[in-house]
C-alpha positions, 0 to 999 in steps of 0.5 A: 622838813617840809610835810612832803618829806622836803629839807629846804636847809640842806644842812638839815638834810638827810638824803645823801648819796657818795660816789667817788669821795663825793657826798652830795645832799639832796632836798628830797627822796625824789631827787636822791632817787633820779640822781641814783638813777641817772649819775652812771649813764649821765657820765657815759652821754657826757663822754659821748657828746664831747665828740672826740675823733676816732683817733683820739685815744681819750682815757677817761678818769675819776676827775672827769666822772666827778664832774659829769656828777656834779653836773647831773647834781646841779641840774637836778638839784634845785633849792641850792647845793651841798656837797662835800669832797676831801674835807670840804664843804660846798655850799650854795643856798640861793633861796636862804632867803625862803629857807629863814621865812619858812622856819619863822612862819613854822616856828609862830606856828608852835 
């Protein structure tokens, strides 16, 4: 963990939010935190977007929130992406790269 309270290895990480069987893992408080603000107004703008015709009788269910809810992840989260739903572990570290030089330059520093 960076100084500013940053995980740049989400496996290390502590910031964790569930919602609906879903485990997302954040890299910081502060993208935790806007994920807790927005997930539950982001599902209702997404629903609003799609623009259905009024006689359309759509009902909404778990699997369309969880998407609307890894979409606000993704768009949020930006050094990779963990989460874990029944059992299973997603993962995405696009900057390991960043993440094995971090943890080599902090270890030269001990």
């Amino acid at each position: 963990m960076s100084k500013r309270g940053i995980f740049y290895d989400l496996n290390e990480s502590y910031y964790k939010y569930e919602t609906l069987g879903v485990t997302y893992v954040f890299s910081s408080k502060l993208y935790l935190n806007k994920f807790k603000d927005e997930y539950r107004a982001h599902r209702t703008t997404t629903l609003k977007k799609m623009r259905l015709p009024n006689n359309i009788d759509f009902e909404v269910n778990e699997e369309f929130n969880i998407m609307c809810d890894m979409n606000l992840y993704l768009s949020i989260e930006k050094r990779g992406f963990l989460l874990h739903y029944r059992g299973v572990d997603y993962i995405c570290q696009d900057n390991l790269r960043f993440v094995l030089q971090t943890k080599i330059e902090l270890s030269l520093k001990k």
